[in-house]
Biopython code that builds the backbone (N, CA, C, O; Angstrom):
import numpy as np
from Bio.PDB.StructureBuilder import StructureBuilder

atoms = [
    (1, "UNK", "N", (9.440, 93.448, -9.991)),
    (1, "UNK", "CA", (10.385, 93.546, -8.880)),
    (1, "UNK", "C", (10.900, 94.974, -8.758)),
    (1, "UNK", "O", (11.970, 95.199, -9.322)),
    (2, "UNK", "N", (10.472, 95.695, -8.290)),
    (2, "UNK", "CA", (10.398, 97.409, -7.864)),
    (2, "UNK", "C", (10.944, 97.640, -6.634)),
    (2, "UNK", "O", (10.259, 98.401, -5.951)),
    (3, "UNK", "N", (12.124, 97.171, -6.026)),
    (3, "UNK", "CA", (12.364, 97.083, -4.716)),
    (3, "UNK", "C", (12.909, 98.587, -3.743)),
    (3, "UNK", "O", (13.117, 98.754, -2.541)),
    (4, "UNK", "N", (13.029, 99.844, -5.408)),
    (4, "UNK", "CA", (13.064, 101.116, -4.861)),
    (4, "UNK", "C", (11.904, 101.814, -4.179)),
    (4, "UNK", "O", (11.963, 102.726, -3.354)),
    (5, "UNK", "N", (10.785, 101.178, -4.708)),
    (5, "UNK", "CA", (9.418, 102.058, -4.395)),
    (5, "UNK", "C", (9.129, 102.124, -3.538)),
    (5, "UNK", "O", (8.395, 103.104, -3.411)),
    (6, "UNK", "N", (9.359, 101.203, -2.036)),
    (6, "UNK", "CA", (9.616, 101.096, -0.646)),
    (6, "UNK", "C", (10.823, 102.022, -0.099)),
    (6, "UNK", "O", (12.039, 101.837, -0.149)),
    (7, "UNK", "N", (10.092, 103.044, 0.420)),
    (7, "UNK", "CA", (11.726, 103.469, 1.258)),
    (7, "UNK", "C", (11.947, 103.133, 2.129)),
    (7, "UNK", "O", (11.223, 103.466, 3.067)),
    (8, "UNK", "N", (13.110, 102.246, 2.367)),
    (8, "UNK", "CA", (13.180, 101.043, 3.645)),
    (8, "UNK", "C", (14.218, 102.365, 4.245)),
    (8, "UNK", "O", (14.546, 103.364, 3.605)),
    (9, "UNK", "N", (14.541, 102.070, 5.442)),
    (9, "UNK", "CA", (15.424, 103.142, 6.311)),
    (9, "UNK", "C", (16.621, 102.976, 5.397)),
    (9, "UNK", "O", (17.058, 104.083, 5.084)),
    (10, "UNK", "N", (17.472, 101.721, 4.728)),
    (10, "UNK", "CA", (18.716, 101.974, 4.212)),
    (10, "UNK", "C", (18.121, 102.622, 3.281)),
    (10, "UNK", "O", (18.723, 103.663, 3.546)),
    (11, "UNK", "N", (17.173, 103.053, 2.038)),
    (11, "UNK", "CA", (17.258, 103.872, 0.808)),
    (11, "UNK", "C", (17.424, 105.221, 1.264)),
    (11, "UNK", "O", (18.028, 106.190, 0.805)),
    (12, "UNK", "N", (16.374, 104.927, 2.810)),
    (12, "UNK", "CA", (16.615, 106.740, 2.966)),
    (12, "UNK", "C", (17.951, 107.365, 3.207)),
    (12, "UNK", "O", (18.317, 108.448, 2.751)),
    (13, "UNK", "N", (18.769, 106.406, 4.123)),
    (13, "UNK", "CA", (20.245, 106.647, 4.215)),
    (13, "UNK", "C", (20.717, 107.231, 3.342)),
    (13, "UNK", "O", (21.349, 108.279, 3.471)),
    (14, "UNK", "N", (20.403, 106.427, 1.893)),
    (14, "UNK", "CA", (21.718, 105.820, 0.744)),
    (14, "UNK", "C", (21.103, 107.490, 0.151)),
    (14, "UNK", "O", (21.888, 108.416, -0.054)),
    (15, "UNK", "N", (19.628, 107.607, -0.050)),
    (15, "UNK", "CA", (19.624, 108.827, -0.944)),
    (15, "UNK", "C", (19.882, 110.261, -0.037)),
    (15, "UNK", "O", (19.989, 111.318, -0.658)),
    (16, "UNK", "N", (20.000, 110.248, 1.835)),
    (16, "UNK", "CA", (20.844, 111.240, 2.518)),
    (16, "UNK", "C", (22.072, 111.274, 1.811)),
    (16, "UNK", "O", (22.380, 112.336, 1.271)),
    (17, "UNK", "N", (23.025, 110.038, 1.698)),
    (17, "UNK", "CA", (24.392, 110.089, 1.628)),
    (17, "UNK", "C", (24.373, 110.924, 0.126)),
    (17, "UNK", "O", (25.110, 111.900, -0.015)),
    (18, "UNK", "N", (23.654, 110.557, -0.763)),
    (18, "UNK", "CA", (23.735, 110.341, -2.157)),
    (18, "UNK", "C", (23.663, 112.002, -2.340)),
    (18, "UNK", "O", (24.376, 112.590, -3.153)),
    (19, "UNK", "N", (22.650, 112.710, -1.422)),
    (19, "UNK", "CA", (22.594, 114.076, -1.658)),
    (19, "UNK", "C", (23.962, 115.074, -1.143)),
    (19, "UNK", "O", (24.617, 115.845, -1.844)),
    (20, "UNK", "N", (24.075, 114.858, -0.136)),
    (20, "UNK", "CA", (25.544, 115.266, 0.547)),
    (20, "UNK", "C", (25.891, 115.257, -0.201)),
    (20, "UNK", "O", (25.870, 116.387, -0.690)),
    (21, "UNK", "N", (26.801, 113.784, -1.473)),
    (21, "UNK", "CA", (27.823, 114.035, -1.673)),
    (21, "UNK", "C", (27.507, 114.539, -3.511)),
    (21, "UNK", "O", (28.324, 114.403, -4.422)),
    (22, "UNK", "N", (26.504, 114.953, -3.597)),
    (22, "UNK", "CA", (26.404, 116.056, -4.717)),
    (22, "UNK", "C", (26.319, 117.133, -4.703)),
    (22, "UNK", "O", (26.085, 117.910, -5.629)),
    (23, "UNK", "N", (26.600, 117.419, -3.043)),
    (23, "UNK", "CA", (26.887, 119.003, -2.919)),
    (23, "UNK", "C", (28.491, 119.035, -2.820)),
    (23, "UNK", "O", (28.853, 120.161, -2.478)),
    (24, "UNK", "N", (29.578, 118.140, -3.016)),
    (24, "UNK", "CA", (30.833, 118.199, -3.221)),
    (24, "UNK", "C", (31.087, 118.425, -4.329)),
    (24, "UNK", "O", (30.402, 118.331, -5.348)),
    (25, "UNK", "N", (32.569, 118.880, -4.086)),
    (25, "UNK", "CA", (33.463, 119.257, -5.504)),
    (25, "UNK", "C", (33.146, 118.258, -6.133)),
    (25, "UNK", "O", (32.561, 118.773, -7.086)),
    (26, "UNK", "N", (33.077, 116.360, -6.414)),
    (26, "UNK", "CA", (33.536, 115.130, -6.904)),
    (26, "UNK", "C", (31.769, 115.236, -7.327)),
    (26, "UNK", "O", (31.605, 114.477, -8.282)),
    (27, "UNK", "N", (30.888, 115.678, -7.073)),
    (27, "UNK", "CA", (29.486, 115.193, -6.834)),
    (27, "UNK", "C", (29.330, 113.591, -7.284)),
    (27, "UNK", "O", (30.210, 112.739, -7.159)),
    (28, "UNK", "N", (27.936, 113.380, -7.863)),
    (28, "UNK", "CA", (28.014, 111.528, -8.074)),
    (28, "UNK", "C", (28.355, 111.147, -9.016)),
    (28, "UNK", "O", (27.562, 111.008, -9.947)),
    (29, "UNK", "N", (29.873, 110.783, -9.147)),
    (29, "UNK", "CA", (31.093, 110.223, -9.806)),
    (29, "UNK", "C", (31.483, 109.547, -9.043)),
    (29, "UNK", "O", (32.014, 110.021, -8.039)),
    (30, "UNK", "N", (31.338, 107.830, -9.274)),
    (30, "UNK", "CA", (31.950, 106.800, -8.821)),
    (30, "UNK", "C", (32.398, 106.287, -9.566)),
    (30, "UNK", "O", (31.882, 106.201, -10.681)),
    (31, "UNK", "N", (33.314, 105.846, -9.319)),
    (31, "UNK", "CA", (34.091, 104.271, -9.987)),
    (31, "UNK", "C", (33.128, 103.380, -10.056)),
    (31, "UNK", "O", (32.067, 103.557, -9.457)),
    (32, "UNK", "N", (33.396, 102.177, -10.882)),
    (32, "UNK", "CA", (32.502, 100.934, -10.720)),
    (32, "UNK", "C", (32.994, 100.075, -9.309)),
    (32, "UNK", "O", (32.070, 99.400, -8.855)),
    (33, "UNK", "N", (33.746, 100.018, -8.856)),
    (33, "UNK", "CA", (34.053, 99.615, -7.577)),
    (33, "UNK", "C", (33.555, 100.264, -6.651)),
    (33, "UNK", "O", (32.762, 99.695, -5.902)),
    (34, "UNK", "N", (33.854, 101.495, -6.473)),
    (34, "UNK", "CA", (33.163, 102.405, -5.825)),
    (34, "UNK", "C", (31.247, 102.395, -5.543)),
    (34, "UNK", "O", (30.529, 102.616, -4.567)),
    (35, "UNK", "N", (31.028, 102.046, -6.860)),
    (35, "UNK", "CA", (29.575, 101.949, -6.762)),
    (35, "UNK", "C", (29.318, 100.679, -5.832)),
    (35, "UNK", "O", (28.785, 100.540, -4.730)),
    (36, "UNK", "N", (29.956, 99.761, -6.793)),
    (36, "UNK", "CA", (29.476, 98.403, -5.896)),
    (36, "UNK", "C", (30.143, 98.058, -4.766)),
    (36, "UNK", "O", (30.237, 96.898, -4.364)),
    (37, "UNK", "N", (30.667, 99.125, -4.169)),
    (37, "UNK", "CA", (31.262, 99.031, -2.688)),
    (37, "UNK", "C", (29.693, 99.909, -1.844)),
    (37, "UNK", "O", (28.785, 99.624, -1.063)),
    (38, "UNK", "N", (30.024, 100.676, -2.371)),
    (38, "UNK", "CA", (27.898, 101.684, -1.830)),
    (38, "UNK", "C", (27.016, 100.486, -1.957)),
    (38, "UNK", "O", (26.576, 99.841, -1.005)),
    (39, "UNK", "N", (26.785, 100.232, -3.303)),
    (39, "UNK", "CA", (25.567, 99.085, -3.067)),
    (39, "UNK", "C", (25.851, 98.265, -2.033)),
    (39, "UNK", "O", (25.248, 98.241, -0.960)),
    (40, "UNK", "N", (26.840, 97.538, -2.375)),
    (40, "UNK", "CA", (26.876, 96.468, -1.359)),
    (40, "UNK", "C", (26.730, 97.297, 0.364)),
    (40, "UNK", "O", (26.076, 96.628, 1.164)),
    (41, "UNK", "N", (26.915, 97.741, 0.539)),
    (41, "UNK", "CA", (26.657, 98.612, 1.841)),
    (41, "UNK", "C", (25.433, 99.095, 2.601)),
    (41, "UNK", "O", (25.152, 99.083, 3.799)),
    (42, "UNK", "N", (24.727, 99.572, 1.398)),
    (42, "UNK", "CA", (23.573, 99.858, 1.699)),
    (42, "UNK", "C", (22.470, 98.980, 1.165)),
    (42, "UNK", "O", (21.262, 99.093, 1.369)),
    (43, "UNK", "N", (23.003, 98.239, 0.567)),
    (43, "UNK", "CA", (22.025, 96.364, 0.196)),
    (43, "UNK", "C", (21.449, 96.567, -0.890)),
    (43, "UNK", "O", (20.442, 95.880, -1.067)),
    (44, "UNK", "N", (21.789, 97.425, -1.865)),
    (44, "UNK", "CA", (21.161, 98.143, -3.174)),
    (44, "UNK", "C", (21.663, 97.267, -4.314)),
    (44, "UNK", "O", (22.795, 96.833, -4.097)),
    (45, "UNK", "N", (21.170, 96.924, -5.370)),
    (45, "UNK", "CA", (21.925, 96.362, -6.734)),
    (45, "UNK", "C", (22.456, 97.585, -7.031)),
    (45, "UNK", "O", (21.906, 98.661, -6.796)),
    (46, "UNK", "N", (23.639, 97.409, -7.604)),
    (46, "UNK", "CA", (24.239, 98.681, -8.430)),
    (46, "UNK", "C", (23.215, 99.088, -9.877)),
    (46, "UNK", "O", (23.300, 99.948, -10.754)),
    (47, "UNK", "N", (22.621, 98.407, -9.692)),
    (47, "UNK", "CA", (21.271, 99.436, -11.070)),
    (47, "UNK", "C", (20.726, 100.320, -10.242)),
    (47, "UNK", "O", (20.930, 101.496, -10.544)),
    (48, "UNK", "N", (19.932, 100.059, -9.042)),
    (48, "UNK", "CA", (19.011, 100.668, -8.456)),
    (48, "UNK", "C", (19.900, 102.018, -7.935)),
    (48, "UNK", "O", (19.345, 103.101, -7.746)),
    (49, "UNK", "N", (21.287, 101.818, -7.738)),
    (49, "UNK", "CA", (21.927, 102.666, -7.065)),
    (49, "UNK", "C", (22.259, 103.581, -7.859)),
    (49, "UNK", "O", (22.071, 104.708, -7.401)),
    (50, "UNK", "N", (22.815, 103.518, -9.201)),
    (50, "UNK", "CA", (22.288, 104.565, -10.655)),
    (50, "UNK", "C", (21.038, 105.319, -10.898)),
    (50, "UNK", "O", (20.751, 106.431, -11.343)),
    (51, "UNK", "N", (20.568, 104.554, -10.554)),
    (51, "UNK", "CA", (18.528, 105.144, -11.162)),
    (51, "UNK", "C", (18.646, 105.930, -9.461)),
    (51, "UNK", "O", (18.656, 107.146, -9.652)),
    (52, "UNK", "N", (18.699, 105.743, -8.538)),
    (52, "UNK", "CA", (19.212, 106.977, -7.672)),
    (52, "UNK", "C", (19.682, 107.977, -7.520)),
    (52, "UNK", "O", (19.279, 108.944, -6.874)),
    (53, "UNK", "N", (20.988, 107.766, -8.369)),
    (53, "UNK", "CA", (21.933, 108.520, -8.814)),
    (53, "UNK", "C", (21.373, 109.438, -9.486)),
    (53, "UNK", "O", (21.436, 110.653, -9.297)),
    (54, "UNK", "N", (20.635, 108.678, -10.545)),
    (54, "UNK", "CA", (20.161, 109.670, -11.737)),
    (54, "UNK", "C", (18.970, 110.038, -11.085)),
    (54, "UNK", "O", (19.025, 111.161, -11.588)),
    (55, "UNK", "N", (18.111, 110.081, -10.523)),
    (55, "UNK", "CA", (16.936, 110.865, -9.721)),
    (55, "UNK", "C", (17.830, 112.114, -8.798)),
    (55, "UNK", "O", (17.393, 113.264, -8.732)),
    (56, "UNK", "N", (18.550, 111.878, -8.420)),
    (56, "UNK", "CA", (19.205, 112.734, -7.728)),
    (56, "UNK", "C", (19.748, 113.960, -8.187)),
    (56, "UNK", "O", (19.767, 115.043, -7.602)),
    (57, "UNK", "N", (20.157, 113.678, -9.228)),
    (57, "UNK", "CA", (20.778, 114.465, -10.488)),
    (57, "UNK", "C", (19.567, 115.557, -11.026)),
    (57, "UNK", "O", (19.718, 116.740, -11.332)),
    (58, "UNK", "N", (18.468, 114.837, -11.031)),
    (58, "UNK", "CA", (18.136, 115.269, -11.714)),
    (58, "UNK", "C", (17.025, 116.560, -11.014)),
    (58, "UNK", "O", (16.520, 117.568, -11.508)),
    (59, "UNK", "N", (16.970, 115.945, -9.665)),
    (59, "UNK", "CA", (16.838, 116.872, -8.568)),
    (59, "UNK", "C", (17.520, 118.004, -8.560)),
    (59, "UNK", "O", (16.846, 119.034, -8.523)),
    (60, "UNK", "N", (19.030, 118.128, -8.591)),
    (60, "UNK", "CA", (19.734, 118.872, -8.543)),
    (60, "UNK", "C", (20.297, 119.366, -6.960)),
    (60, "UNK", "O", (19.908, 118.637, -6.048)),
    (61, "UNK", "N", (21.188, 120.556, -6.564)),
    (61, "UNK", "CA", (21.528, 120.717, -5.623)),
    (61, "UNK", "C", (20.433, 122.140, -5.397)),
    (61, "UNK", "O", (20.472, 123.144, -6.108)),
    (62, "UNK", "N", (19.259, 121.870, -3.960)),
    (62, "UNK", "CA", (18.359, 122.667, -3.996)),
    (62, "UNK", "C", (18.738, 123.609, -2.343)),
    (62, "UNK", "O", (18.053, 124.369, -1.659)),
    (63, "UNK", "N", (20.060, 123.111, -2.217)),
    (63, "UNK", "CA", (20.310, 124.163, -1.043)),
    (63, "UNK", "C", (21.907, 125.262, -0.979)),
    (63, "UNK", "O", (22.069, 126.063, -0.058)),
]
sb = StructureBuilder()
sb.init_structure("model")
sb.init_model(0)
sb.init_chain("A")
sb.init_seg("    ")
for serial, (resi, resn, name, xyz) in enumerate(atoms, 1):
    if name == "N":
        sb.init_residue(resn, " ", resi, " ")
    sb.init_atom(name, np.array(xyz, "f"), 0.0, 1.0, " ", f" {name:<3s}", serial, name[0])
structure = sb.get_structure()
């Protein structure tokens, strides 16, 4: 069950939003509410929305 490996239009959203807001002062630091207020939003389990997180991270800020 790999349901990231599809980029459905919400992942692409969630990993737009996800990049934005690691070019902020706060970068991706959520609360656990916080997270599962995103997941639930963008229809993500809060795992998948970590392993995002952490791909993102690990991307870094490239602009």
């Amino acid at each position: 069950m790999n349901k990231s490996s599809k980029p459905t239009l919400q992942n692409q959203e969630l990993r737009e939003f996800l990049k934005r807001q690691n070019k902020t002062l706060f970068g991706l630091h959520f609360s656990e509410s916080g997270k599962k207020f995103i997941a639930d939003k963008y229809g993500v389990t809060t795992t998948g929305l970590e392993l995002m997180i952490t791909e993102i991270r690990k991307e870094g800020v490239h602009e």
